[in-house]
N, C-alpha and C positions, 0 to 999 in steps of 0.2 A: 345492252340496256343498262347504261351507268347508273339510273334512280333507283332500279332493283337490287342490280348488281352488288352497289351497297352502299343506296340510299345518302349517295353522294358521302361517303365515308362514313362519319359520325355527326349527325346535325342536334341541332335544338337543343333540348335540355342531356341528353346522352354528355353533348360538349362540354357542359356545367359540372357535369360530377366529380369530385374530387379525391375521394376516398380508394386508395391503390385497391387494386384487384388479387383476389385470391382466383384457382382455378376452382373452376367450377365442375370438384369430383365427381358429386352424384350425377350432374348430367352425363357424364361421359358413362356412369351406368347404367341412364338411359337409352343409349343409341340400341342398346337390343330390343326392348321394347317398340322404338320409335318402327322397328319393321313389321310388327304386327297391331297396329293402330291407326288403319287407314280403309278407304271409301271401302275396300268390303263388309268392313267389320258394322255391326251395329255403333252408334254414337255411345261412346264413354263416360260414364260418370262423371259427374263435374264437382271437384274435390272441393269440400269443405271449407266455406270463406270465398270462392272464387264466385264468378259469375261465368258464362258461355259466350261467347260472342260466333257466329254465323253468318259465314262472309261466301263470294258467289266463286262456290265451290270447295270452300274450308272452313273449317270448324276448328275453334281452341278456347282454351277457358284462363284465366289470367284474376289476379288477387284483386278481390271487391274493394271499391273504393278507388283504385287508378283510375285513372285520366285516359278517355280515347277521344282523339283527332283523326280525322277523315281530313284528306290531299291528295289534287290530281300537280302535278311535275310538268314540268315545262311541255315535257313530250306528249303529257297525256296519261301516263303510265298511274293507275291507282294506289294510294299508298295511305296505310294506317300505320298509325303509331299508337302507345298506351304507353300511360308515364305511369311510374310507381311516386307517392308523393314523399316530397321535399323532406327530408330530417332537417336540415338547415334550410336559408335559402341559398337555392344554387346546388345544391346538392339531392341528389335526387336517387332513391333505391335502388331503381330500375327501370328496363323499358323494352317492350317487344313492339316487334314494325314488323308487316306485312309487304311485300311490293307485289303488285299482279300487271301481268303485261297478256291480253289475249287480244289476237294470237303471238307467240312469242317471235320477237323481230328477226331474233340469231338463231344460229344451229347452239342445242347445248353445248358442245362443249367450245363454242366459244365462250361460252357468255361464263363459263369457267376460267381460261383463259385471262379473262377479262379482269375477274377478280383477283385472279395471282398477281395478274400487271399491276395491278392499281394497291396490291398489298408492297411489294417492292417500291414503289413509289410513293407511300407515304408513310412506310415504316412498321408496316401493321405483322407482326410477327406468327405464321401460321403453324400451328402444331401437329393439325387434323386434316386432310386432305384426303376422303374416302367416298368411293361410292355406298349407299345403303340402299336395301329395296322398299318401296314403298308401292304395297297396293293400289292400285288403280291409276299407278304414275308409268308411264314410258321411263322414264331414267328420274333418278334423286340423287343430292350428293352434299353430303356435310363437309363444311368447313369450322374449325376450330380457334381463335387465333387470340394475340392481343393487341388491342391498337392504344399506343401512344396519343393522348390529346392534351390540349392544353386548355385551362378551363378558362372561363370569361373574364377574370383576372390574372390571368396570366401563369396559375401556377400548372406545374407537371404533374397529368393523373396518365391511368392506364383502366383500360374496360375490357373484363373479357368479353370476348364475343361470338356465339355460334352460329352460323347461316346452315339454314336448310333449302337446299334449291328442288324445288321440283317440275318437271317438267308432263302435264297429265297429256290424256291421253286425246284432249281436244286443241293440243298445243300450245295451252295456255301455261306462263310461266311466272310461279308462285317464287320469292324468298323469304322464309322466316326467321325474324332476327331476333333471340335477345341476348338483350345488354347488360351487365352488371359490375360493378366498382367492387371492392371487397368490403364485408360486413350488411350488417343488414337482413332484416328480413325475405325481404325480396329475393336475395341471392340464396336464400337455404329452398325459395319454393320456385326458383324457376327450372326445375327437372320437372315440378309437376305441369308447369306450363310447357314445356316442351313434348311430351308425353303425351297428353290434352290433345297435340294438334292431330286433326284427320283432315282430309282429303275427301268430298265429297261432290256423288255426280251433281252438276250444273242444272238446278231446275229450267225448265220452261220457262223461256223469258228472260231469262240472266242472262249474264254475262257481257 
């Protein structure tokens, strides 16, 4: 599932940013967390400044005032994005994207596969490459990485980038991406946007 996979590289406004990338420390001391913060748990606090967003089967919370756009992909595959807003124009905080594909097309670990292929293919340099567990998921697995882009003028930036793949246990198959350039506000609060996310059963009717 390439739209998931990864949301066809880096699109839209993610392309535009310019500003080089720092790693994104604290997230990476989120991933213990990120294993006790899913569908069994009661829904999490929604930190200070953010708003909630409740999607059919997950739930995360993201910095009040971005930008959410709802897209379905050539194939069909549903996909959200939220843009952090512009410091310049063209230049843009940050941005989390959702992919959802049920039921999912591939066996997981192609559609990991998948992602490595297409990281050696356009240069996307990965650091993190691990499974995590995640309540109420059959398999989960974070990827770390940085991808090289070039913004609408042409100049050379870099974003880091986290995916969370999960794979629940109705076969449906979630990616959680966010994106972040170095500085900014954005980039010091998206551990809490990662953290945020849970995994929730599919009410009646969804899906």
């Amino acid at each position: 599932m390439g739209a998931v996979g990864k949301m066809r590289s880096v699109t839209g406004t993610a392309i535009q940013m310019t500003m080089r990338v720092r790693t994104l420390a604290a997230a990476v001391a989120c991933a213990a967390v990120l294993a006790g913060c899913f569908a069994g748990d009661p829904e999490r606090a929604t930190p200070a400044g953010f708003v909630r967003y409740r999607g059919e089967g997950y739930t995360f919370a993201y910095p009040a005032g971005w930008t959410l756009r709802r897209a379905t992909d050539e194939r069909g595959h549903q996909l959200l994005h939220i843009d952090g807003p512009d410091v310049t124009p063209g230049v843009s905080l940050g941005q989390v994207s959702v992919g959802r594909e049920r039921p999912a097309k591939l066996p997981f670990e192609e559609q990991l596969g998948q992602y490595r292929a297409l990281s050696v293919m356009s240069g996307r340099k990965v650091s993190v490459d691990r499974e995590v567990k995640v309540s109420g998921a059959e398999r989960a697995h974070r990827f770390e990485a940085v991808q090289p882009v070039r913004t609408s003028g042409g100049q050379p930036a870099q974003l880091q980038i986290i995916d969370i793949y999960v794979l629940t246990e109705d076969r449906t198959l979630l990616d959680f991406v966010v994106r972040a350039p170095e500085g900014g506000a954005a980039t010091a609060r998206l551990p809490e946007v990662l953290a945020s996310f849970q995994v929730r059963p599919v009410e009646r009717g969804q899906g």
